[in-house]
mmCIF file of the N, C-alpha and C atoms, coordinates in Angstrom:
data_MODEL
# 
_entry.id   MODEL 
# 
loop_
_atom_site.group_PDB 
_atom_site.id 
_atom_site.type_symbol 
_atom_site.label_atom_id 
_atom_site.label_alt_id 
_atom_site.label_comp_id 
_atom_site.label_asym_id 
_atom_site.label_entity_id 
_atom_site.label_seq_id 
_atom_site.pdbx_PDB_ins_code 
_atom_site.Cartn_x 
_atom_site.Cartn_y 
_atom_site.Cartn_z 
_atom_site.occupancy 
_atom_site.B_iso_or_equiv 
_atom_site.pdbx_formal_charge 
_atom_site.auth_seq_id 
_atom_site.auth_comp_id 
_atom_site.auth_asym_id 
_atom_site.auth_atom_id 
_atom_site.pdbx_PDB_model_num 
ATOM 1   N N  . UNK A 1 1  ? 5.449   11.862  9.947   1.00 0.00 ? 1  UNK A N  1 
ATOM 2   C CA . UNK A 1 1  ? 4.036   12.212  9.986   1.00 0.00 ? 1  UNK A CA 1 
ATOM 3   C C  . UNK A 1 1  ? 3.383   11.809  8.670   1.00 0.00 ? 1  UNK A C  1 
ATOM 4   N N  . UNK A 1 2  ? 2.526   10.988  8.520   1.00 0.00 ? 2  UNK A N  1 
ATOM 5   C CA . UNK A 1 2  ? 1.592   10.622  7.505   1.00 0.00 ? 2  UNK A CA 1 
ATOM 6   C C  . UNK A 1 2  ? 0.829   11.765  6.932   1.00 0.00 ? 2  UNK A C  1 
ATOM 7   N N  . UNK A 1 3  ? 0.655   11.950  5.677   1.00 0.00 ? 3  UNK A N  1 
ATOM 8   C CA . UNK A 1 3  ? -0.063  12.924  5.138   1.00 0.00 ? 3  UNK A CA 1 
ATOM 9   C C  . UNK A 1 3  ? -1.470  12.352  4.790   1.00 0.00 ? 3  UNK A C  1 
ATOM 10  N N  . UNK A 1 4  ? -2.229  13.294  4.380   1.00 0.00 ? 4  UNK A N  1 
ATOM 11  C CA . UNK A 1 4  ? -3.666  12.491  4.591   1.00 0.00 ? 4  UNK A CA 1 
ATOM 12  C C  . UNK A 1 4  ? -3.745  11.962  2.589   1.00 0.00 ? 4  UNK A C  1 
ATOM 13  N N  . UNK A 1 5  ? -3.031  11.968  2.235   1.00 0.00 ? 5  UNK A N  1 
ATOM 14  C CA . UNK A 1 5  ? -2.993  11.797  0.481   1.00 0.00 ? 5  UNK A CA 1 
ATOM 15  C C  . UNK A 1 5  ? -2.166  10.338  0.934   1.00 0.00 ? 5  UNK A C  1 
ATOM 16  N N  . UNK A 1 6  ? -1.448  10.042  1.989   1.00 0.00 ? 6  UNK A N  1 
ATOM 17  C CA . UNK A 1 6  ? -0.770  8.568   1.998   1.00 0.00 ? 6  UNK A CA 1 
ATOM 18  C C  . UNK A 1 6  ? -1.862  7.775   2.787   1.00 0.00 ? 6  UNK A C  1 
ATOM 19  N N  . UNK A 1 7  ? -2.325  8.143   3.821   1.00 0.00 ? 7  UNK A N  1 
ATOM 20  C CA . UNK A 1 7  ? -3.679  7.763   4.119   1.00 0.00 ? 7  UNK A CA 1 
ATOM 21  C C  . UNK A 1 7  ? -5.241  6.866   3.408   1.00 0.00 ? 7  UNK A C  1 
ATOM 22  N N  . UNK A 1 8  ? -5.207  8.038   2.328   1.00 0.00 ? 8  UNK A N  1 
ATOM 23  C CA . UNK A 1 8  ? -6.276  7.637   1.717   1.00 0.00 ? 8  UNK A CA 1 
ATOM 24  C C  . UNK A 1 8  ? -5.780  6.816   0.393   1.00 0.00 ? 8  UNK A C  1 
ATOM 25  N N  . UNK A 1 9  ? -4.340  6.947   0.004   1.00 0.00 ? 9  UNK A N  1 
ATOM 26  C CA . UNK A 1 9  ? -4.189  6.063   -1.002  1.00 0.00 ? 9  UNK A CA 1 
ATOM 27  C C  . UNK A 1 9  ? -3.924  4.445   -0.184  1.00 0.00 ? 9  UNK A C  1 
ATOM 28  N N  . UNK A 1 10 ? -3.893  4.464   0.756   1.00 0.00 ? 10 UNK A N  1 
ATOM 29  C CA . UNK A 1 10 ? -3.280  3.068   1.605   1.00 0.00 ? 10 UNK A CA 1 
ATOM 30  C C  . UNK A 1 10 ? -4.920  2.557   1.978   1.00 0.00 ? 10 UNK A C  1 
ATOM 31  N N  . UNK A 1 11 ? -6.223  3.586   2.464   1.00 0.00 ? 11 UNK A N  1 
ATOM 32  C CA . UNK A 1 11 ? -6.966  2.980   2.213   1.00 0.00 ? 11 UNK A CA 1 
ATOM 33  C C  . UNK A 1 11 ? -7.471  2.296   0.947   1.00 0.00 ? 11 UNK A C  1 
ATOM 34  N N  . UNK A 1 12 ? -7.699  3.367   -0.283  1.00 0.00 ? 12 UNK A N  1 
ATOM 35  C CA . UNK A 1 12 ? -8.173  3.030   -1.600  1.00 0.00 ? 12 UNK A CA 1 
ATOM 36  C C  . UNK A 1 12 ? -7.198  1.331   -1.627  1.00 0.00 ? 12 UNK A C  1 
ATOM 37  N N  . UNK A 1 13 ? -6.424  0.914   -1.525  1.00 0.00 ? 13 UNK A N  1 
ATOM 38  C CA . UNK A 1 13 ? -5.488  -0.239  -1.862  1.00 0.00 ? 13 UNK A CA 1 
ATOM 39  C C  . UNK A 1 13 ? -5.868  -1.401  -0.718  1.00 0.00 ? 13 UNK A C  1 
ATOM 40  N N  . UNK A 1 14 ? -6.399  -1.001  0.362   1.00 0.00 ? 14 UNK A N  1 
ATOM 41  C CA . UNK A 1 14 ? -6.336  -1.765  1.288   1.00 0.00 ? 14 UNK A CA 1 
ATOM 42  C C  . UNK A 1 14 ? -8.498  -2.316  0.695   1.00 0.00 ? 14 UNK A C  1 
ATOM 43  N N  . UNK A 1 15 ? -8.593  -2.058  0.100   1.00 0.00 ? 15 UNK A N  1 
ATOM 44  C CA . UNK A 1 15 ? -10.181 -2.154  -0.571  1.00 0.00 ? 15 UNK A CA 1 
ATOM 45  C C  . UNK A 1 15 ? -10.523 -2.361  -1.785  1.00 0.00 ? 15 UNK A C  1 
ATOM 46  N N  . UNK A 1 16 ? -9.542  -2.112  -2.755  1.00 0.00 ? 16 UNK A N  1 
ATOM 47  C CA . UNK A 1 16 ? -9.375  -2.462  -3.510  1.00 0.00 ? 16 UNK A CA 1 
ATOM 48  C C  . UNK A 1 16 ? -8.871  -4.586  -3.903  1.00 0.00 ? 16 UNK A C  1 
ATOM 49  N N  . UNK A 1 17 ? -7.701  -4.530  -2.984  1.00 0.00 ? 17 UNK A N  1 
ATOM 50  C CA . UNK A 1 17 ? -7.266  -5.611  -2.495  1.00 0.00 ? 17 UNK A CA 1 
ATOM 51  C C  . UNK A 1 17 ? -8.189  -6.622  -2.162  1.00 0.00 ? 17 UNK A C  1 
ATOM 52  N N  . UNK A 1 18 ? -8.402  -6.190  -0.992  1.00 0.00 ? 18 UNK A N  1 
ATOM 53  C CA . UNK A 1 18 ? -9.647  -6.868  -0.242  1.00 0.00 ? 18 UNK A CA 1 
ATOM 54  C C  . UNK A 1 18 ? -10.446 -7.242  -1.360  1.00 0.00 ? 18 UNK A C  1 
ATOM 55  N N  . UNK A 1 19 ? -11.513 -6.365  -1.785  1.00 0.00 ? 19 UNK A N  1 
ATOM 56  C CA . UNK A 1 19 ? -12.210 -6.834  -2.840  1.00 0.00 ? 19 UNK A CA 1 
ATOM 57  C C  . UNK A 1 19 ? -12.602 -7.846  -3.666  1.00 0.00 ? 19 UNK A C  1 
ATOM 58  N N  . UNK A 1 20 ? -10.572 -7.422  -4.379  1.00 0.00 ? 20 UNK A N  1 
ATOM 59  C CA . UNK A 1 20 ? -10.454 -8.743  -5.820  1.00 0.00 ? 20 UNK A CA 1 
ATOM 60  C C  . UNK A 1 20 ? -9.936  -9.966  -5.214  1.00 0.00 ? 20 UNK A C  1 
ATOM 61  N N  . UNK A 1 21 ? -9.511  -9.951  -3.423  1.00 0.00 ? 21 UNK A N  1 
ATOM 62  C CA . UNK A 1 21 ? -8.976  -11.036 -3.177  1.00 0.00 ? 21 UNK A CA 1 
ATOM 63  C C  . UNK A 1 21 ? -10.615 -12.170 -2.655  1.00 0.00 ? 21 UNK A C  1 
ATOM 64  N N  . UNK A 1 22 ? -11.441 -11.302 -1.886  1.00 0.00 ? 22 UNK A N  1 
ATOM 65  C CA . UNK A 1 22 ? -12.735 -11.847 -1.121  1.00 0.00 ? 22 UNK A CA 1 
ATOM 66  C C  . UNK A 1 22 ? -13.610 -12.185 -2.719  1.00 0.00 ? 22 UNK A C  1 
ATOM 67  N N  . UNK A 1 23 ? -13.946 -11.923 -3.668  1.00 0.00 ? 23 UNK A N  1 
ATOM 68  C CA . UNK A 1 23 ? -15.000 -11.810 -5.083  1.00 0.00 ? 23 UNK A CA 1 
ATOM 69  C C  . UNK A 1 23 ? -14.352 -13.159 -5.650  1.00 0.00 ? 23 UNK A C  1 
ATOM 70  N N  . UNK A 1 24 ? -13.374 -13.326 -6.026  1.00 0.00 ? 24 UNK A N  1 
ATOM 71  C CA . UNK A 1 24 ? -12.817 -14.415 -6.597  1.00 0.00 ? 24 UNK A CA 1 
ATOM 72  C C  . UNK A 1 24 ? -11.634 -15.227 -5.925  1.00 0.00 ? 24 UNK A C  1 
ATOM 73  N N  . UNK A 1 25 ? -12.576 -15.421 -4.659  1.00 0.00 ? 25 UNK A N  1 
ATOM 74  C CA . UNK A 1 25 ? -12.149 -16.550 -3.961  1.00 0.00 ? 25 UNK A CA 1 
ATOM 75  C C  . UNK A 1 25 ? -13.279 -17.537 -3.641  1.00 0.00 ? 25 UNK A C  1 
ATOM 76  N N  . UNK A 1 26 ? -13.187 -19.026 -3.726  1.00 0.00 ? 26 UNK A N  1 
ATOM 77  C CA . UNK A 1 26 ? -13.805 -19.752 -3.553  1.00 0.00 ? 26 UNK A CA 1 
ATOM 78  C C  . UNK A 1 26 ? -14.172 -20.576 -1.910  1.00 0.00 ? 26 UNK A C  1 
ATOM 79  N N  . UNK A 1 27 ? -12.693 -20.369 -1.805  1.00 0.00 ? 27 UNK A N  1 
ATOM 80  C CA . UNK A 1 27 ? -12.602 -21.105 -0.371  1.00 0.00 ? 27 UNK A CA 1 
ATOM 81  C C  . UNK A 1 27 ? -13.215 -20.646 0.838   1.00 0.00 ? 27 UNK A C  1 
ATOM 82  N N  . UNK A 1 28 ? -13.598 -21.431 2.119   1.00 0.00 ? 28 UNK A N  1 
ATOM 83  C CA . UNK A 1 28 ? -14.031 -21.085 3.151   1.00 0.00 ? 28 UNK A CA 1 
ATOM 84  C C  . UNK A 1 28 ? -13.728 -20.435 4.435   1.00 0.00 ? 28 UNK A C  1 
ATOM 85  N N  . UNK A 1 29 ? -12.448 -20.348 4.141   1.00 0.00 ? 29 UNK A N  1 
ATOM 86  C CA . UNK A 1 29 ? -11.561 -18.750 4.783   1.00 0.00 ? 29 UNK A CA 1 
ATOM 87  C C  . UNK A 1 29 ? -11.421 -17.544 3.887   1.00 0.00 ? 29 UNK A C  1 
ATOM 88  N N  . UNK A 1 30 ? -12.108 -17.557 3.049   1.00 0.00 ? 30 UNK A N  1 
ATOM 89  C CA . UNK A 1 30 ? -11.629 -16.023 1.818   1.00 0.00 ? 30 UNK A CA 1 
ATOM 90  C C  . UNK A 1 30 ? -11.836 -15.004 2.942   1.00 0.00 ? 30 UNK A C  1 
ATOM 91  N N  . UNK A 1 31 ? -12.421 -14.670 3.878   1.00 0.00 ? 31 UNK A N  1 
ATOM 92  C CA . UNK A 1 31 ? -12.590 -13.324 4.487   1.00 0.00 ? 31 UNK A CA 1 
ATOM 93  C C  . UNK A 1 31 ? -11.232 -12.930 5.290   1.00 0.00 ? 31 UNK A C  1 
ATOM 94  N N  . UNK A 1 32 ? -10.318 -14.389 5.928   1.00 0.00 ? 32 UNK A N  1 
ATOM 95  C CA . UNK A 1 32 ? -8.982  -14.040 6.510   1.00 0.00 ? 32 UNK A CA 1 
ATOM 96  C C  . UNK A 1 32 ? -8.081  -14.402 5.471   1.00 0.00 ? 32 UNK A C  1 
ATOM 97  N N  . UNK A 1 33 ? -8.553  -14.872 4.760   1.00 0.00 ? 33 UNK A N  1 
ATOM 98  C CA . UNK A 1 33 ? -6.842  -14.771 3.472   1.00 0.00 ? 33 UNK A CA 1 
ATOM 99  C C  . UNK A 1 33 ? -7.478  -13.198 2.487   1.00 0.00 ? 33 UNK A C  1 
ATOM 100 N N  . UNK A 1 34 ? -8.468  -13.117 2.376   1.00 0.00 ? 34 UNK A N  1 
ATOM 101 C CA . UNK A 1 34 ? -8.242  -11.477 1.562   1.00 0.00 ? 34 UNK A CA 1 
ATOM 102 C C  . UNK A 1 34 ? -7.845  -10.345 2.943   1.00 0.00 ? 34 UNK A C  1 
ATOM 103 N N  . UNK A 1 35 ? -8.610  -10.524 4.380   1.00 0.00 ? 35 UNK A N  1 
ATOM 104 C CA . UNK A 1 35 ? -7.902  -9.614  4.854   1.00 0.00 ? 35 UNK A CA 1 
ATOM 105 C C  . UNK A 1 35 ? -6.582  -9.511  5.389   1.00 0.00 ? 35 UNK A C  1 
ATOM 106 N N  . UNK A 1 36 ? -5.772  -11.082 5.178   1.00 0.00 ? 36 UNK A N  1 
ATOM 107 C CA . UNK A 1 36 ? -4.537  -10.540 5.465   1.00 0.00 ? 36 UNK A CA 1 
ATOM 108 C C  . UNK A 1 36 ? -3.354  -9.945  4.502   1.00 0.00 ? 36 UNK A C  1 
ATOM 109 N N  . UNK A 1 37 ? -4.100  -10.284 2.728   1.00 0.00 ? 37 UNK A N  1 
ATOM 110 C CA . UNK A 1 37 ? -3.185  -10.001 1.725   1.00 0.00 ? 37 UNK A CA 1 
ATOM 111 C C  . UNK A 1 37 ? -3.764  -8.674  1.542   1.00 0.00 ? 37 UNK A C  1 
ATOM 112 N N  . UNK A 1 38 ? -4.773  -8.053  1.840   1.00 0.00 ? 38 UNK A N  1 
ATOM 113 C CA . UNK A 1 38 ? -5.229  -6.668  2.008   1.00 0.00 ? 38 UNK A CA 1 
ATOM 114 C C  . UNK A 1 38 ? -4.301  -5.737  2.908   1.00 0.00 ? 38 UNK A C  1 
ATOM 115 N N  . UNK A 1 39 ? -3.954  -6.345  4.071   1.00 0.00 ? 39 UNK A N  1 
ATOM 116 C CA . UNK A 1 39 ? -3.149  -5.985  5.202   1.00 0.00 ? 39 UNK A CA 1 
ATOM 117 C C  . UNK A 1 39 ? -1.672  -6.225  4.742   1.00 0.00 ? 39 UNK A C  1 
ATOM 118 N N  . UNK A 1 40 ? -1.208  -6.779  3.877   1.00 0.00 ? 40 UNK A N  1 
ATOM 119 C CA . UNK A 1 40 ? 0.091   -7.415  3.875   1.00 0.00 ? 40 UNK A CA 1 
ATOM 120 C C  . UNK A 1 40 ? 0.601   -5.969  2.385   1.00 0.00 ? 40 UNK A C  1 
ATOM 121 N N  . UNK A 1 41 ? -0.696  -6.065  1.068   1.00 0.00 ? 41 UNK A N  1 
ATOM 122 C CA . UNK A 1 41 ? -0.356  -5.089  0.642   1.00 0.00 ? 41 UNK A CA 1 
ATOM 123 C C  . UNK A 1 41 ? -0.338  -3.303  1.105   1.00 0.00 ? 41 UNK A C  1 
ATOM 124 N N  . UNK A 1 42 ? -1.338  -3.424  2.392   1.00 0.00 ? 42 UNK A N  1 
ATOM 125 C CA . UNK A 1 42 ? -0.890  -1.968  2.614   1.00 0.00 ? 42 UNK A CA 1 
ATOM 126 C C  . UNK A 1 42 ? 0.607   -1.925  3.293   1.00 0.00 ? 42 UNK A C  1 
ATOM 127 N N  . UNK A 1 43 ? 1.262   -2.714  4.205   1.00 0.00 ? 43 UNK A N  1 
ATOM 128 C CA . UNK A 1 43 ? 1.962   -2.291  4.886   1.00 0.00 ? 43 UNK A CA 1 
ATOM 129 C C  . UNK A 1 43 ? 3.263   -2.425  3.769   1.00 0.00 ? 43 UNK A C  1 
ATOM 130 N N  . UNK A 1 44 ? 3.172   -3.320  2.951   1.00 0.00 ? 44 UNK A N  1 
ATOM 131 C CA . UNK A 1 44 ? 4.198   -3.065  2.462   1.00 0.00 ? 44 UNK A CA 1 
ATOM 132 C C  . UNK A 1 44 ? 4.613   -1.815  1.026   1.00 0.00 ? 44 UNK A C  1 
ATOM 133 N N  . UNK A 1 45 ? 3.026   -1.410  0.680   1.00 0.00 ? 45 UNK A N  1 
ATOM 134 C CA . UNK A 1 45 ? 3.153   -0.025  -0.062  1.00 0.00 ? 45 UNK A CA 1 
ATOM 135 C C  . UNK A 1 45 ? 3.432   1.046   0.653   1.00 0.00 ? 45 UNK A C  1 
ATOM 136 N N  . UNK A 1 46 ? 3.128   1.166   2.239   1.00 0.00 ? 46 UNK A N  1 
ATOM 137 C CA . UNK A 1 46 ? 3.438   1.542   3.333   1.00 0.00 ? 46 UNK A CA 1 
ATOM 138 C C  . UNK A 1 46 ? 4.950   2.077   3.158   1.00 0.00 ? 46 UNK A C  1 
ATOM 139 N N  . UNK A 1 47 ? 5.563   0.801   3.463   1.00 0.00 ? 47 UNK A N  1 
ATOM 140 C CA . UNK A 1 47 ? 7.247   0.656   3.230   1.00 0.00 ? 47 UNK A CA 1 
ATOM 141 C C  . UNK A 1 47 ? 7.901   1.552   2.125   1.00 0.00 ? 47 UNK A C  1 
ATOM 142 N N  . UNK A 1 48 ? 7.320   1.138   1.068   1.00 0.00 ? 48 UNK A N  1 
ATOM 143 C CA . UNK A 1 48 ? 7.504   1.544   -0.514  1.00 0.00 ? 48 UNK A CA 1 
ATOM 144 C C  . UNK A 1 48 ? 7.785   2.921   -0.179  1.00 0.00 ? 48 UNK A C  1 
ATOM 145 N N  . UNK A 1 49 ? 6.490   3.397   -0.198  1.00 0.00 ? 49 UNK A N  1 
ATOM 146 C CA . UNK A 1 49 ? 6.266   5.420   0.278   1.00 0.00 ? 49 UNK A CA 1 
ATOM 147 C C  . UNK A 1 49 ? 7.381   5.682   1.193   1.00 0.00 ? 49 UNK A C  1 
ATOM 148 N N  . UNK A 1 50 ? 7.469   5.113   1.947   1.00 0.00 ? 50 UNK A N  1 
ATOM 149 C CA . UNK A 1 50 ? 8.553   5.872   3.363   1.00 0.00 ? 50 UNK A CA 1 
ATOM 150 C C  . UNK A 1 50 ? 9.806   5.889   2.483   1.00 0.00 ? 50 UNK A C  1 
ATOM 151 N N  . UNK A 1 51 ? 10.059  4.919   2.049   1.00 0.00 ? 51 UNK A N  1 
ATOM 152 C CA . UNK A 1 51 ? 11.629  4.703   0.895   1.00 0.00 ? 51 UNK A CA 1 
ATOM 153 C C  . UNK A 1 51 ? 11.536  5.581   -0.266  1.00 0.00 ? 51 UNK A C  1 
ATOM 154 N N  . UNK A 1 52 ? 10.642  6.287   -0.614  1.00 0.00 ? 52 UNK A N  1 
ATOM 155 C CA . UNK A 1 52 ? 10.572  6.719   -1.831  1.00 0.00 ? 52 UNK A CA 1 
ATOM 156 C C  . UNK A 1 52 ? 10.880  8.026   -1.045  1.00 0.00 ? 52 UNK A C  1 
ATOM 157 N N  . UNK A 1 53 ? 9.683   8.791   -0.134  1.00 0.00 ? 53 UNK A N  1 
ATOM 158 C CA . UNK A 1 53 ? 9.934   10.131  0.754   1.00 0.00 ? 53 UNK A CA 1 
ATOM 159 C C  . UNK A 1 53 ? 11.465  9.867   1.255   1.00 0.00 ? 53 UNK A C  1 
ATOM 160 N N  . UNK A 1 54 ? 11.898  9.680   1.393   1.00 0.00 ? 54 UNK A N  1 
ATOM 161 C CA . UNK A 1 54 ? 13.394  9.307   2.592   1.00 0.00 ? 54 UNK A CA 1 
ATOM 162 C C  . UNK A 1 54 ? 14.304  9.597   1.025   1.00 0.00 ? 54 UNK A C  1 
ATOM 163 N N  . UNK A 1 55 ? 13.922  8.960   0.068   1.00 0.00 ? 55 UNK A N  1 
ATOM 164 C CA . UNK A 1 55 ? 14.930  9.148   -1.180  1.00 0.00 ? 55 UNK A CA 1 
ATOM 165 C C  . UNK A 1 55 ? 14.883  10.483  -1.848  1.00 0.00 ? 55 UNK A C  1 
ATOM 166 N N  . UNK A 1 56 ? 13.695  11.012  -1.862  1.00 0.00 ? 56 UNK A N  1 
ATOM 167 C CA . UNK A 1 56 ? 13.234  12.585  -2.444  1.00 0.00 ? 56 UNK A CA 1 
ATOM 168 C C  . UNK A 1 56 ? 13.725  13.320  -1.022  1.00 0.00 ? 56 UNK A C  1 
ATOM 169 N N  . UNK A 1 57 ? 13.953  13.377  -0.582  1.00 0.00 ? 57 UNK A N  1 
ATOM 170 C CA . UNK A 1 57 ? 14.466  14.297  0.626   1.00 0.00 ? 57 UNK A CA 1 
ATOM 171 C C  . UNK A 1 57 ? 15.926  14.657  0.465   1.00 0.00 ? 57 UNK A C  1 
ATOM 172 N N  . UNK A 1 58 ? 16.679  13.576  0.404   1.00 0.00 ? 58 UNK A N  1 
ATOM 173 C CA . UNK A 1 58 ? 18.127  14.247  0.290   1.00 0.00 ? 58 UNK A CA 1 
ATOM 174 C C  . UNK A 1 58 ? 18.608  13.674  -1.205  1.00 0.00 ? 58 UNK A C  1 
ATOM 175 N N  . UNK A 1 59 ? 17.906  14.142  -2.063  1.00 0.00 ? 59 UNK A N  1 
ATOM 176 C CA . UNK A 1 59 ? 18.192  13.814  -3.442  1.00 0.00 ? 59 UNK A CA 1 
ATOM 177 C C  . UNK A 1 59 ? 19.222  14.863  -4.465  1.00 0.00 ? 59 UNK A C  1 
ATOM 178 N N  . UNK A 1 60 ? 20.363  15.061  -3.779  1.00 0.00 ? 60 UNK A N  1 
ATOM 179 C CA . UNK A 1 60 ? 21.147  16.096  -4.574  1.00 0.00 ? 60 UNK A CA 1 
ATOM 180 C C  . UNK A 1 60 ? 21.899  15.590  -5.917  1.00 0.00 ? 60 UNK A C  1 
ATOM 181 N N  . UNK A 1 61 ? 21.448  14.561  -6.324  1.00 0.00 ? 61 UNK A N  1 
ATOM 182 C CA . UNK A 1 61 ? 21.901  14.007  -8.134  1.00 0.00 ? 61 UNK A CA 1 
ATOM 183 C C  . UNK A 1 61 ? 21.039  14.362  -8.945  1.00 0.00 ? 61 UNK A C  1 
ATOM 184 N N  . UNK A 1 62 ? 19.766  14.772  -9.017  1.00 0.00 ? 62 UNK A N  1 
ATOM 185 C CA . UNK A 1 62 ? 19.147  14.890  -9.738  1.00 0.00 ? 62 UNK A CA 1 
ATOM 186 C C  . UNK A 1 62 ? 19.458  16.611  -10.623 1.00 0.00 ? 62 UNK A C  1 
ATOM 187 N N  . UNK A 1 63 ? 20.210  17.113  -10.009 1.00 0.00 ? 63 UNK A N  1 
ATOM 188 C CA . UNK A 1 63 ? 20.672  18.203  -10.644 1.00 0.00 ? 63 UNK A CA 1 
ATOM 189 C C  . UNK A 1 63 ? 20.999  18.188  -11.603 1.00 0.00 ? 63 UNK A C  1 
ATOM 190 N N  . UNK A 1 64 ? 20.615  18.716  -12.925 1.00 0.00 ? 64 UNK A N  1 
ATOM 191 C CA . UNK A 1 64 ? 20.946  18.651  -14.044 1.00 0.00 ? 64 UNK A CA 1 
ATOM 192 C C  . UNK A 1 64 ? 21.338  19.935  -14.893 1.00 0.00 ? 64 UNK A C  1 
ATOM 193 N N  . UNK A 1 65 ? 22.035  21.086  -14.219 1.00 0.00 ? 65 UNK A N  1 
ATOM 194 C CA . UNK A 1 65 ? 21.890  22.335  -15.102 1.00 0.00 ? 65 UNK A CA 1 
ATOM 195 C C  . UNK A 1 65 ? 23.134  22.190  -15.639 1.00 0.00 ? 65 UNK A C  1 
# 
């Protein structure tokens, strides 16, 4: 289940992206090459998060007493 804090950080990135990729692009496709590297960085920060949650879940090394 997606939390709404992974949500809105996957938007903030997916616009962010977009942005700096569409502003300083010259070429006459910038609207499908920023929205697919817009799309390409959410899904794969996407990925990132699920691997990071999945690693904090059964994390019994971090014990340090």
């Amino acid at each position: 289940m997606m939390k709404p804090k992974y949500i809105l950080i996957g938007i903030l990135t997916f616009v962010i992206i977009f942005l700096m990729n569409y502003i300083g692009n010259d070429a006459p496709d910038k609207v499908s090459r920023a929205l697919l590297t817009a799309a390409a960085a959410v899904i794969g920060l996407g990925i990132g998060m699920w691997i990071y949650s999945k690693r904090d879940q059964n994390n019994e090394r971090n014990n340090f007493d």
